[in-house]
N, C-alpha and C positions, 0 to 999 in steps of 0.2 A: 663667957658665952651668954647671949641675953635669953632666956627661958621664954618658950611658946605665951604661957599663962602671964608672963607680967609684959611681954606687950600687950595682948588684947586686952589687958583690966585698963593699961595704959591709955590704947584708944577709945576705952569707954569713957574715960575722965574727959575726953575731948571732944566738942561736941562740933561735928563736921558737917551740918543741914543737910543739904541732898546729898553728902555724900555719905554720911555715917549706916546708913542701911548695910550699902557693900562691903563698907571695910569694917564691918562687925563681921559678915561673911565671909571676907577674907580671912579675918585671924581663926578662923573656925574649921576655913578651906585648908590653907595651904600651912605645913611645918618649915617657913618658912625666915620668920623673923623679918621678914621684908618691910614688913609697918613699925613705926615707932611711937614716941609722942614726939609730937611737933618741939623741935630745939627752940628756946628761947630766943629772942630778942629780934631782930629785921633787920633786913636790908631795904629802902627802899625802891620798890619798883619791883619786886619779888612778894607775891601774894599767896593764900592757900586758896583753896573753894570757899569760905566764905568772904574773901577777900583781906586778911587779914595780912598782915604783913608777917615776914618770916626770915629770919637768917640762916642758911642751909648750911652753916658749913660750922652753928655753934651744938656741937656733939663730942665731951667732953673724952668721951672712949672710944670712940672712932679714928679706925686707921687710916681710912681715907675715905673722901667722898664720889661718887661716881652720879655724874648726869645723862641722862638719856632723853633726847631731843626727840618728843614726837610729835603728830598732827592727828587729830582724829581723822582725819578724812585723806591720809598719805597710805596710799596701799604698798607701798614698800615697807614703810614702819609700822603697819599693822600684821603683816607677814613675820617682822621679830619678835611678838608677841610671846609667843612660847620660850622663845631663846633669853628674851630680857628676863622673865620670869625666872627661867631656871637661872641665870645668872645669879639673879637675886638671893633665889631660895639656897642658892649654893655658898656666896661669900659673905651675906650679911650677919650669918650666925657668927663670922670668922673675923665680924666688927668692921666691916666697910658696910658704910651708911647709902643706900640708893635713893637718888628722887629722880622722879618722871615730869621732864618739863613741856609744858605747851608755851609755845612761843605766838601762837596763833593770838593777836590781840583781839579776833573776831569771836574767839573760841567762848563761849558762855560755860560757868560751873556747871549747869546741869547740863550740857551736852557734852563736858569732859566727864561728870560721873558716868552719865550713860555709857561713855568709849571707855572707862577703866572698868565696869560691871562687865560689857559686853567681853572683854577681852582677856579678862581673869587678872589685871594686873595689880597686884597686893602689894603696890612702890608707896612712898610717901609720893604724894602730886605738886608740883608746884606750877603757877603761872605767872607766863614772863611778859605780859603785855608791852613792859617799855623796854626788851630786850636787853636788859641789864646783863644776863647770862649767858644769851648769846653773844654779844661783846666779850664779855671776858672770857667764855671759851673759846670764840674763832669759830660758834659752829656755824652751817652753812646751808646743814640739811637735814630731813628728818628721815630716817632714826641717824641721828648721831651719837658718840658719847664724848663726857669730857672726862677726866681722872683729876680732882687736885687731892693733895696733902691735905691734914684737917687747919692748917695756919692759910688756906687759899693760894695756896703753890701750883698751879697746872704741871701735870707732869703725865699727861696723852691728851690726845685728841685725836678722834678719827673715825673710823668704820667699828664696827660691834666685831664684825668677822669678812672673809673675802666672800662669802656664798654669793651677793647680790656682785654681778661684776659689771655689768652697764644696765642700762631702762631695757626692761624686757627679755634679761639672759641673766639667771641664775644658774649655778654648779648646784648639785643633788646633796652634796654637803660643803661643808666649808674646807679647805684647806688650812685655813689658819684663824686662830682665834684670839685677832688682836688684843681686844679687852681683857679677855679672859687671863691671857700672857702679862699683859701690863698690872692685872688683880695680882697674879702667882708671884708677880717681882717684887711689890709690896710686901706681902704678904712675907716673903724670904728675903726681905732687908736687901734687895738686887736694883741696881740700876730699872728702869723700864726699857728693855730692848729697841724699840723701836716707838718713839714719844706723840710721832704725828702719823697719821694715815690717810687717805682719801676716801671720805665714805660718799657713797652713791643713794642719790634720793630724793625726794619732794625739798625743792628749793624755797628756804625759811627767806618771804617776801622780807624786804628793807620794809622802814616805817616811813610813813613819808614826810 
């Protein structure tokens, strides 16, 4: 289990320009483990806030990795806000690594720190301007997630949970809590029940 105090010394070692303000207040805010230090090495086309290149999926103790596709400006995936959170706050102690992707290649670092301040989310950030991530997960919309293995194995894709069930008709909770099912399967050495799902949302534009 990764200790509150050696993430946050963790993110202090690393120095994130306009974004290291909030995720010093994150690690302060939430008992969460949600933040890390940045895994070594890159993929290229996968950047941090300062543009830095990054490979998300070299985390040496991690059970698996879990992506979450959003848009600043998608009010369906600003509504999961609290749910991606708790998500976080709940399995990353339990050594599944989270990062929050913008796929938006318009999306500028300081206006993705201000949507991760604004919105409490204490994830690793990454951006995916040349869609490298979207490709390799199939995603299609925002909020999506993907699940791989820590060797880059997909093993879900889909909706976060059924609450959103078409544009403009949500149920008052969810039914079913895909991700969360696909974490517990990991987690308990289990098949993932159900590997793909359709999630509903701000449609992630092609590049041209």
């Amino acid at each position: 289990m990764i200790r509150h105090a050696r993430i946050c010394d963790a993110s202090r070692r690393r120095v994130w320009g306009a974004a290291l303000s909030f995720a010093l207040l994150a690690c302060l805010s939430f008992e969460s483990g949600c933040t890390s230090a940045r895994p070594a090495g890159a993929i290229p086309g996968l950047v941090d806030l300062e543009n830095h290149p990054v490979d998300p999926f070299h985390a040496a103790d991690a059970k698996a990795v879990v992506f979450i596709f959003v848009r600043t400006d998608c009010p369906i995936s600003n509504r999961y806000a609290p749910e991606i959170q708790r998500l976080c706050r709940e399995y990353a102690s339990q050594g599944i690594l989270f990062w929050l992707v913008y796929p938006d290649p318009d999306a500028v670092p300081d206006e993705i720190a201000r949507h991760v301040k604004e919105y409490q989310l204490a994830l690793n950030v990454l951006r995916d301007p040349r869609h490298v991530l979207v490709k390799r997960a199939g995603a299609r919309v925002t909020p999506e997630a993907a699940l791989f293995t820590p060797d880059g194995r997909e093993i879900y894709h889909g909706r976060i949970d059924d609450r959103t069930v078409d544009f403009g008709k949500d149920r008052p909770e969810p039914t079913r809590r895909d991700l969360q099912d696909a974490l517990e399967a990991v987690l308990h050495g289990k098949p993932v029940p159900n590997n793909t799902t359709l999630a509903v949302g701000c449609y992630i534009s092609e590049l041209p």
